[in-house]
C-alpha positions in Angstrom: 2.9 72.5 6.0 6.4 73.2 4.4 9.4 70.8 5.2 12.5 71.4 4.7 15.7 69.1 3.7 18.9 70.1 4.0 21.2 67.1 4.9 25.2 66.9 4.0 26.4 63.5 2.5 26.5 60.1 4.7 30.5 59.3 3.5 30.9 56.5 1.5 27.3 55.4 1.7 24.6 58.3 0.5 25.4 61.6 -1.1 23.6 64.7 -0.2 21.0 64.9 -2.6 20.0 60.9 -2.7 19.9 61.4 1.3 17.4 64.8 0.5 15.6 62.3 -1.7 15.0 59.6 0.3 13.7 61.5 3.3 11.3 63.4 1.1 10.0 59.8 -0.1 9.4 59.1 3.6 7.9 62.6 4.3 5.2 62.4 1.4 4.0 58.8 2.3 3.5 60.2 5.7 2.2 63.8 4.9 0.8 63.8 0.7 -0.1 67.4 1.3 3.1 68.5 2.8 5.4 71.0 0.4 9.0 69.1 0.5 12.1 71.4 -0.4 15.7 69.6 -0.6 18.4 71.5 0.0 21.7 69.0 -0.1 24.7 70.5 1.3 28.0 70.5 1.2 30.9 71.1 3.5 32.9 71.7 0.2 34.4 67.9 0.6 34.0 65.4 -1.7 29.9 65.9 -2.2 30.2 69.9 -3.5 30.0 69.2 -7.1 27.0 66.4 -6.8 25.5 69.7 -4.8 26.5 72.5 -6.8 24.7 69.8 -10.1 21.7 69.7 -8.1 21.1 73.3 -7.4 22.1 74.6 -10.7 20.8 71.7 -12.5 24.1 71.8 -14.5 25.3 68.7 -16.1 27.8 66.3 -14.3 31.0 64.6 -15.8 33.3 61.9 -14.5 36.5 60.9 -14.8 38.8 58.0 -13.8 42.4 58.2 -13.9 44.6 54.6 -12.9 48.2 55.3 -11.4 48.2 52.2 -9.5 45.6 53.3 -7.6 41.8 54.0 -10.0 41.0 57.6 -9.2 37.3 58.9 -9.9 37.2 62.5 -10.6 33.3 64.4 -11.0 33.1 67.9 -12.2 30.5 70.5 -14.0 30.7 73.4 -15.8 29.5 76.7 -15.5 29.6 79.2 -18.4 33.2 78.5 -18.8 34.2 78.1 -15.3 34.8 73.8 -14.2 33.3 73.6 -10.9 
């Protein structure tokens, strides 16, 4: 049996792929022999980079910036392109 994944982030509480991961734990305790894909996706919000890290398996920076307010900035790159 193949099952697949494909959830978008739970905002503010579980990204994309954690949520992909966490069903698949549930999915193999249930069914061992079962082939488990994760897909995460992304509306292109806040969760497309955590994404675009998962299915590239590129490497994923952050970034905090304080003007008043503490900003958190993620991003990857690409060849030369910063997703």
């Amino acid at each position: 049996m193949k099952i697949i994944l494909a959830f978008d982030s739970f905002k503010g509480c579980l990204s994309a792929p954690l949520a992909c991961e966490a069903a698949a734990l549930g999915v193999r305790r249930v069914c061992p022999d079962a082939e488990v894909v994760q897909l995460p996706l992304s509306d292109g919000g806040e969760g497309l980079v955590e994404c675009l890290v998962h299915a590239l398996e590129l490497r994923q920076w952050q970034l905090a910036e304080c003007d008043e307010i503490l900003y958190f900035y993620s991003y990857a790159v690409l060849d030369k392109c910063v997703l």
